[in-house]
C-alpha positions as YAML, in Angstrom:
chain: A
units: angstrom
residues:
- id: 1
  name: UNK
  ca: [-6.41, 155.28, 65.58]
- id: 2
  name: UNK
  ca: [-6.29, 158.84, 64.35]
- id: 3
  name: UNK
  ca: [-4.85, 159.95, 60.75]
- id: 4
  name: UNK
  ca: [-1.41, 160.26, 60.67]
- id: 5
  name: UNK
  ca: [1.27, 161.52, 58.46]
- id: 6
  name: UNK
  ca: [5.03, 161.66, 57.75]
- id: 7
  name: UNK
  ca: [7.07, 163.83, 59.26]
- id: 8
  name: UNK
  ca: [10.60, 164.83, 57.67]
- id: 9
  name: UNK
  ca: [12.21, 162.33, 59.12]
- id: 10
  name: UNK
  ca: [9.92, 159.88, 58.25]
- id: 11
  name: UNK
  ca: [8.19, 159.30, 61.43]
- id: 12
  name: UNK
  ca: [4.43, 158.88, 61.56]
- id: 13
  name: UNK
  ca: [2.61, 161.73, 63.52]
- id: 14
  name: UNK
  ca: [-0.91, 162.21, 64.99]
- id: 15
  name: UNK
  ca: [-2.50, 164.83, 62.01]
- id: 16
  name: UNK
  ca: [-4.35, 166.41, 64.47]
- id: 17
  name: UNK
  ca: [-1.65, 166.87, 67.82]
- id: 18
  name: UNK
  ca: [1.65, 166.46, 65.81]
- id: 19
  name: UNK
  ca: [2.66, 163.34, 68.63]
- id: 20
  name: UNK
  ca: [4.86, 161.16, 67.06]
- id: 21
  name: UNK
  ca: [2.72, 157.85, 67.24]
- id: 22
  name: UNK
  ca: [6.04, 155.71, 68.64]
- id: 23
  name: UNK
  ca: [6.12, 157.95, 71.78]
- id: 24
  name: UNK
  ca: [2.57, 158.01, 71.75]
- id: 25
  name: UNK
  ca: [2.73, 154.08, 71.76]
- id: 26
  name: UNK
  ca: [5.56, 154.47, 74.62]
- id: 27
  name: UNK
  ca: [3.75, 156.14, 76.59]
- id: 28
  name: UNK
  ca: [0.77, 153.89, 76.59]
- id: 29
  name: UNK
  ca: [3.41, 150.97, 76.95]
- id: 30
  name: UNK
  ca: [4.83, 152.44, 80.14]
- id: 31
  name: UNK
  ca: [1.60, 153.62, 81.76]
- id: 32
  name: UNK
  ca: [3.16, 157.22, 81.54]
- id: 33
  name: UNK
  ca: [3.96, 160.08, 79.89]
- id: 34
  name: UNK
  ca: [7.61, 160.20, 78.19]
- id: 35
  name: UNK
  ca: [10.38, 162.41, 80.82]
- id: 36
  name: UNK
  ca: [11.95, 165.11, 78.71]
- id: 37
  name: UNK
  ca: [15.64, 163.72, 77.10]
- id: 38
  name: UNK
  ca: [13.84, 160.10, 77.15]
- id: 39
  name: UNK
  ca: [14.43, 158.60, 73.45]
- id: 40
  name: UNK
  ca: [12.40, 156.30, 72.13]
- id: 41
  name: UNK
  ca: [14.39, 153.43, 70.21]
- id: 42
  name: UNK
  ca: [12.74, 151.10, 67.56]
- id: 43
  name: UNK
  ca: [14.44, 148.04, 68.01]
- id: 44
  name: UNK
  ca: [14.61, 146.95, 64.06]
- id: 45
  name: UNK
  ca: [14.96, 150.29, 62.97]
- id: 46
  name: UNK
  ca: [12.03, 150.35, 61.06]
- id: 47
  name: UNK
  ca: [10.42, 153.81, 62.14]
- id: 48
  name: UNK
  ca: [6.83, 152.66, 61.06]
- id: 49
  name: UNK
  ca: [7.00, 149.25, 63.28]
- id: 50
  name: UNK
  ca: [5.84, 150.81, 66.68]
- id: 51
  name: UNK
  ca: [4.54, 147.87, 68.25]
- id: 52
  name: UNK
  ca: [5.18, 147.23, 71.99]
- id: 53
  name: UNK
  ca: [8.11, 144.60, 71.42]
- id: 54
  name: UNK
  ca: [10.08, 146.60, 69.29]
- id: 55
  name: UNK
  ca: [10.09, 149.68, 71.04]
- id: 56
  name: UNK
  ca: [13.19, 150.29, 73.78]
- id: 57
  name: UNK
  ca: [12.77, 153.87, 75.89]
- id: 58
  name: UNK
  ca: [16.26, 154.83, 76.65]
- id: 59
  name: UNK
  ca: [17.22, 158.02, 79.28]
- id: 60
  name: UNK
  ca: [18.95, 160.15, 77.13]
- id: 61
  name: UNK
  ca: [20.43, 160.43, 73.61]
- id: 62
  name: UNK
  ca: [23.63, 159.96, 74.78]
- id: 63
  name: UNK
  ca: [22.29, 156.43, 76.05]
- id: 64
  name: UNK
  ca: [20.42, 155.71, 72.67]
- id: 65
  name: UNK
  ca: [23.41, 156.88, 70.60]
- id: 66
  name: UNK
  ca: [25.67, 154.50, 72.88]
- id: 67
  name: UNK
  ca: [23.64, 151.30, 71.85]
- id: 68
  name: UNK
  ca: [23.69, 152.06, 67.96]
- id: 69
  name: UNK
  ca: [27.53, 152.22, 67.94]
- id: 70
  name: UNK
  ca: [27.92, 149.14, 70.03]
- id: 71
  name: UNK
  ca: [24.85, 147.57, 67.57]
- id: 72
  name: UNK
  ca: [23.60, 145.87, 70.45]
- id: 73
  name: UNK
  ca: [20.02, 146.27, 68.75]
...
C-alpha cells in the first residue's frame, strides 16, 4: 500500500492522491466507486481500522448520523 498520512480529522490519506484510505477500501469492498453523499461508517469507531468487516457505506449523512444517535453500531 502507498504512504499515507493524517488528515485533520485523523483519517489516514493516500500521500500521493489525498483518498481517504477507508473509502478507498470501500470502494474496493463494493466493486465500485463511492456515489457522491455516500458516507463511509467504521463500525467500532476506530478511524484507522478500515478493514472490510468494520466498514458500513451508508446513503447519506443524514442516514449515518441516524445510526450514531440510535447507537445501533
Amino acid at each position: 500500500m502507498a504512504d499515507w498520512q493524517r488528515d485533520k480529522k485523523g483519517y489516514p490519506r493516500f500521500s500521493d492522491s489525498g483518498k481517504s484510505v477507508h473509502r478507498w477500501k470501500a470502494e474496493k469492498k463494493l466493486g465500485r466507486e463511492l456515489r457522491p453523499g455516500e458516507v463511509v461508517h467504521h463500525k467500532n469507531r476506530k478511524k484507522t481500522d478500515y478493514s472490510d468487516d468494520n466498514l458500513h457505506v451508508f446513503g447519506s449523512q443524514r442516514q449515518h448520523w441516524r445510526a450514531h444517535r440510535c447507537d445501533g453500531w
